[in-house]
Every structure is written in C-alpha cells, then in structure tokens.
Wavefront OBJ file of the C-alpha trace (Angstrom):
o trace
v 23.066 -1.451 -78.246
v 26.220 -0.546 -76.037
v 24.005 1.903 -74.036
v 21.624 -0.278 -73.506
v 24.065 -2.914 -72.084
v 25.706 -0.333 -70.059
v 22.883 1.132 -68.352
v 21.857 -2.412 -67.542
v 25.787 -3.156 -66.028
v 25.014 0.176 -64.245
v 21.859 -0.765 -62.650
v 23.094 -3.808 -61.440
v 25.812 -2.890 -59.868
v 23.983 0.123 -57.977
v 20.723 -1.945 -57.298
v 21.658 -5.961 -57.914
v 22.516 -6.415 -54.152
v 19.429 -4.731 -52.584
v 17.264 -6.635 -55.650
v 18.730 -9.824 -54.448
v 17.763 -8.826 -50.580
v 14.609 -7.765 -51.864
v 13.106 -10.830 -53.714
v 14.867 -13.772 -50.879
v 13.991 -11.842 -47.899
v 11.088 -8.630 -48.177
v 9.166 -9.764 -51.023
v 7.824 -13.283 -49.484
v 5.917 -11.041 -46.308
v 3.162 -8.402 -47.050
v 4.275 -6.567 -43.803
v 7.742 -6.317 -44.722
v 6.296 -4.575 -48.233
v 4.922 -2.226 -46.489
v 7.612 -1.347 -43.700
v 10.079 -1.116 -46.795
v 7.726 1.720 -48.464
v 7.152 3.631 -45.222
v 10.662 3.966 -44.909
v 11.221 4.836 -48.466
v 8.813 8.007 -47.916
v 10.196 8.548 -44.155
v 13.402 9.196 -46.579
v 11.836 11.512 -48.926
v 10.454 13.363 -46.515
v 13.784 14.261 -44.938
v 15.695 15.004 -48.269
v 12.628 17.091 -49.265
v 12.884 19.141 -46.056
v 17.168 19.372 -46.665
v 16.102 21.005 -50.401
v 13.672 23.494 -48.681
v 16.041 24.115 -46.371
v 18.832 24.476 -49.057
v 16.412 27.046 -50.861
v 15.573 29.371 -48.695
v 19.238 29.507 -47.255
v 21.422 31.570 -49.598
v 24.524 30.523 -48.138
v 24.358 26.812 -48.244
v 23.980 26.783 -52.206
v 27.762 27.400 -52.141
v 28.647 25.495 -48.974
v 28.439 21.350 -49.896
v 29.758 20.814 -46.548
v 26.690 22.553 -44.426
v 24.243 21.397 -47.300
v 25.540 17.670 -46.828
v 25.788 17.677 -42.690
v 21.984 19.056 -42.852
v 21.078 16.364 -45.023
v 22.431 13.593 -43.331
v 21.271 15.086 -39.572
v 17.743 15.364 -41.043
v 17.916 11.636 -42.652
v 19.090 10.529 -39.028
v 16.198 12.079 -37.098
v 13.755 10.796 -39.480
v 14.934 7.182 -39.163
v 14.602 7.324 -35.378
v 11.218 9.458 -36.147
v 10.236 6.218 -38.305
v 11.222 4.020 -35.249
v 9.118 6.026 -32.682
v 6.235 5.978 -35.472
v 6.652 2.214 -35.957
v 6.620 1.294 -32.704
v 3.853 3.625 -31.612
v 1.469 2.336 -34.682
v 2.707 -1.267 -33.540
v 0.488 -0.823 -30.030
v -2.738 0.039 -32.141
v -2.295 -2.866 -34.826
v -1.741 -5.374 -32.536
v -5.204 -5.195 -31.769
v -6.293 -6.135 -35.465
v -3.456 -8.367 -36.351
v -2.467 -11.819 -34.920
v 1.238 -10.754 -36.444
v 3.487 -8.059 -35.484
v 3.990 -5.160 -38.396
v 7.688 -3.938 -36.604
v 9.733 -5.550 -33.827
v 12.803 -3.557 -33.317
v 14.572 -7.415 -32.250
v 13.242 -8.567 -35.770
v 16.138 -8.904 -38.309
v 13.721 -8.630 -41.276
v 11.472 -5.791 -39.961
v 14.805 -3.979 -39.574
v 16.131 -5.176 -43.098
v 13.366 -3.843 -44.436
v 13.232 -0.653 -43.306
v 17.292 -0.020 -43.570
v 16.640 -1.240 -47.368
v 13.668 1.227 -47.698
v 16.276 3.946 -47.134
v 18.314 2.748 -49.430
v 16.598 2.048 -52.249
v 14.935 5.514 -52.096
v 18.325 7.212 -52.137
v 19.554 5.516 -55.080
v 16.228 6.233 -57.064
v 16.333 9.983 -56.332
v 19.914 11.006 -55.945
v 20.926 8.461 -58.912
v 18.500 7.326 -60.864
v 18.349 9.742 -63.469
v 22.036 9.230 -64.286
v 21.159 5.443 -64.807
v 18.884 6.299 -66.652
v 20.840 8.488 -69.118
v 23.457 5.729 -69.279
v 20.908 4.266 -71.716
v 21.837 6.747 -74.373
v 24.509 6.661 -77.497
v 27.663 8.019 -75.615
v 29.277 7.088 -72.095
v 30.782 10.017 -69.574
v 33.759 10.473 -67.848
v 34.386 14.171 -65.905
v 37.655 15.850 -64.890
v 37.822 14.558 -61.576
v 37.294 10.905 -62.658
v 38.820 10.516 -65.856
v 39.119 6.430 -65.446
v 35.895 6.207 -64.554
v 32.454 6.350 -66.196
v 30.475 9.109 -64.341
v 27.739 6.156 -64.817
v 29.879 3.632 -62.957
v 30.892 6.200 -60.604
v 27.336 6.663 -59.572
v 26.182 3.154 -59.210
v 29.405 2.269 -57.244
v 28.527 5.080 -54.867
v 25.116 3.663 -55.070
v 25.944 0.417 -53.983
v 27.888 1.609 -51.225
v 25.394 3.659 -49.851
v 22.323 0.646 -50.322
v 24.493 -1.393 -47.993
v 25.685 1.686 -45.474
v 21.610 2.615 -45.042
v 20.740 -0.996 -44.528
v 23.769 -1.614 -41.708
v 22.813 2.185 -40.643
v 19.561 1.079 -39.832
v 20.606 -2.379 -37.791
v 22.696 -0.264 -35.464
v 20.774 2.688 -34.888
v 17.487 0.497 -34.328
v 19.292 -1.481 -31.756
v 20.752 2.011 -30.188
v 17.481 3.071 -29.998
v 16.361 0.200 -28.317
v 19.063 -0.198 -25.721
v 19.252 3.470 -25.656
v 22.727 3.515 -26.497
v 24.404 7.132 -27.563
v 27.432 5.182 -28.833
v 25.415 3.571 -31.515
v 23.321 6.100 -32.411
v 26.059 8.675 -32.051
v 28.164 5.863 -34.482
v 25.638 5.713 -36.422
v 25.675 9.825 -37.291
v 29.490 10.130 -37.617
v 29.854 7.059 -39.825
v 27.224 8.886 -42.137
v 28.569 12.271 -42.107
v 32.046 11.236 -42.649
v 31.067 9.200 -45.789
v 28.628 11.343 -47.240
v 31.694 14.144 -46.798
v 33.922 11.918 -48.610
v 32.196 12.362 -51.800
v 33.419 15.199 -52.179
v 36.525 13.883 -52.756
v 35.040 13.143 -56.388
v 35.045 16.730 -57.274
v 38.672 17.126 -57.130
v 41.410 15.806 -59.839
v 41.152 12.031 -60.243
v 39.604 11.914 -56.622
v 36.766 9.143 -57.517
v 39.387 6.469 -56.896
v 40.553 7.323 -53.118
v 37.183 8.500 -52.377
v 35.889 4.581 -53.104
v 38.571 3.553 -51.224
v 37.795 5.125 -48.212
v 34.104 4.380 -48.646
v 35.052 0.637 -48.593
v 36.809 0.839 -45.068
v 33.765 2.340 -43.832
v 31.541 0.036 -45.140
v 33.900 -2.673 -43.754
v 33.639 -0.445 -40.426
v 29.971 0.075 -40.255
v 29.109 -3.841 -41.483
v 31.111 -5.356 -38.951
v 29.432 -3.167 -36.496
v 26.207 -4.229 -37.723
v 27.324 -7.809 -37.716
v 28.060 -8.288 -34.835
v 25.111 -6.806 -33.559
v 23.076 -9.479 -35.906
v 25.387 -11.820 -34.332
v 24.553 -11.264 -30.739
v 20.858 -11.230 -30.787
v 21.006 -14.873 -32.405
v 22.608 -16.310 -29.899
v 20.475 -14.667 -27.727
v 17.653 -15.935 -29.474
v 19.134 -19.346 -30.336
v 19.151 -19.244 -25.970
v 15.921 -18.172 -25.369
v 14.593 -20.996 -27.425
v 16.845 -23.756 -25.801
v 15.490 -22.957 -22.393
v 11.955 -23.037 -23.789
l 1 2 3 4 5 6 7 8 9 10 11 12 13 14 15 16 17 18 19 20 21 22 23 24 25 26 27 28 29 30 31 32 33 34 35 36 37 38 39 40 41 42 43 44 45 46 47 48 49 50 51 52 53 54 55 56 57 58 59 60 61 62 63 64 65 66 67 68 69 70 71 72 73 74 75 76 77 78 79 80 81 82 83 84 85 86 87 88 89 90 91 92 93 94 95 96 97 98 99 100 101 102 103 104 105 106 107 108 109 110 111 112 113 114 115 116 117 118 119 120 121 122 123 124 125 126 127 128 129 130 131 132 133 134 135 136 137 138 139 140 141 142 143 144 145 146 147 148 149 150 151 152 153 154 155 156 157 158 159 160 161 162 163 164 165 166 167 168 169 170 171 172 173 174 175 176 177 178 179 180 181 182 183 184 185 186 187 188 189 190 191 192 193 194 195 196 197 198 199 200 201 202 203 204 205 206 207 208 209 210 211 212 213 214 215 216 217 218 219 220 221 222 223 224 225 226 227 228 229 230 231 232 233 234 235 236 237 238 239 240 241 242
C-alpha cells in the first residue's frame, strides 16, 4: 500500500535521526529515560500554556507572528526552568543514588534532555499529519506545490529534532557559565527559525523556507559543536593530569 510506504518514508525522515540517537545513546541508561521524559512534559507544559494564552487573547488568533514569538519565549524559559529543576532535584538524589541523574558538563544528560524537546514537538505539532500520510491519497497545498504537505512536515520535523537538541547544548552551557550570549543565541536562533515557517504559507515558499532552515541548523550545530568540542578537551585534560 503506497500510503502505507509513504507514511513510513515520512516518519523516518522526521523521527529516523532522533530514533537512531535514541536507541545508541539514551536507551542503554535508565536515568537518561527518565531525563528524556521530563523534558518531553517540561515541553508540553510550555506549548500548553502558549494555547491558553492564544485562547484567551483575541488578537493573537490572527497574528502568527505574536502567537509564534510567545511560543518560542515560553519553550525557552521552560528549558532553563527544567535546568534549575534538574539541578535543584540533583542535590536531594544524590543522597539516594551512588550516580548522578543531571550534570549540566554531561554530554548525554544534556542529549537527553535537548532530544526530549524534540521528540515532543514532532509528536504534537506533527504527528497527526504522519499519521494521515497513512491514508489512500498524498497532499500538496498552494504554497508548496512540489512538495508533499507530508514531506513538508517531516522535513520541518527533522530540522527542528536537531535545532532542540543543539538548542539545548548551548543554552545548558549558557546557563552554566552564565553567559547572555548563549542563552540570548540560543532565543534569536529559535525565533528567527520558527518565523521562517511562515515562509510556507506563501506561493511556492516551502523551498526557500528549508533553505534558510538549513543555514541555521548549520549555524546553531556548529555552535553547539564546538561547545561539545571544548569540554572534551577539557575533559580529555583533566584526566591526563589525574
């Protein structure tokens, strides 16, 4: 069955990355299970709060622009609201464990919670148009006519997996240095591609607007990269001298 096969291409391309991350780096630790599904709810929290807010203010069900800068604030102060709550909880659990539940310097802790983010966004903001890629007919609207609105949705999927992942690295390790630039890198990089979907609403617009989500995911993951970089060598250091 063609739809069948489709919404399978679909849900690869949106979700095969962060299923690969998943399985060779989260799935192996308990902790890292759990940080993942905090982080997931830490992100449903804030959308939920962005659709109340949406609701009870008249003029932002016409305005995409103020109803996507209020999203993307919100999902900002709730990932450093996750951090604070991580790190807080992390004082009390020491206690009771022998191994640490969050360490900000921890690549995986901070995998895990950038991919919590992610993974929660594509379920709610996309899964149900995976999902209905499973039926007899494909899509395509005005603004995209060479694309499948399916494809369309699990490319933007995609991008945004690996921009809340990378989001995550840097703002953790603003938060931790207490760096504005990161953080405050961190919030423009989201608003700005967030914005730039709305570039799929216009004529044939789906095209640029992937375009320009590329360069920032080039942006943001060589940002993030570097980061990862930095702190193993200064790991890779620390254990020389020991």
């Amino acid at each position: 069955d063609m739809g069948v096969l489709l919404c399978a291409g679909c849900v690869l391309v949106a979700l095969g990355p962060a299923a690969a991350v998943f399985f060779l780096s989260i799935v192996k630790q308990a902790h890292l299970i759990v940080l993942m599904i905090l982080s997931a709810f830490c992100w449903i929290i804030s959308i939920s709060v962005a659709g109340v807010l949406w609701t009870i203010i008249p003029p932002a069900r016409e305005m995409y622009i103020l109803t996507i800068i209020e999203a993307v604030l919100l999902q900002e102060a709730m990932r450093w609201g996750f951090y604070r709550l991580c790190i807080k909880a992390e004082k009390g659990l020491t206690v009771i464990m022998h191994q640490k539940l969050f360490s900000p310097r921890n690549f995986s802790s901070v995998l895990a919670s950038g991919l919590g983010f992610g993974v929660a966004y594509c379920l709610l903001m996309h899964g149900g148009v995976l999902a209905a890629a499973s039926g007899p007919a494909t899509y395509y609207i005005e603004a995209c006519s060479g694309v499948s609105f399916f494809l369309m949705s699990a490319i933007n999927c995609m991008y945004f997996v690996f921009l809340q992942v990378n989001f995550s690295i840097i703002a953790i390790n603003g938060y931790l240095e207490r760096s504005k630039l990161k953080v405050g890198f961190v919030v423009v990089a989201h608003l700005v591609a967030s914005l730039t979907t709305i570039v799929n609403l216009q004529g044939d617009g789906c095209v640029p607007s992937f375009i320009v989500l590329f360069i920032i995911c080039l942006i943001v993951g060589g940002v993030s990269g570097r980061i990862v970089y930095t702190q193993a060598l200064g790991s890779m250091s620390l254990s020389h001298r020991n």
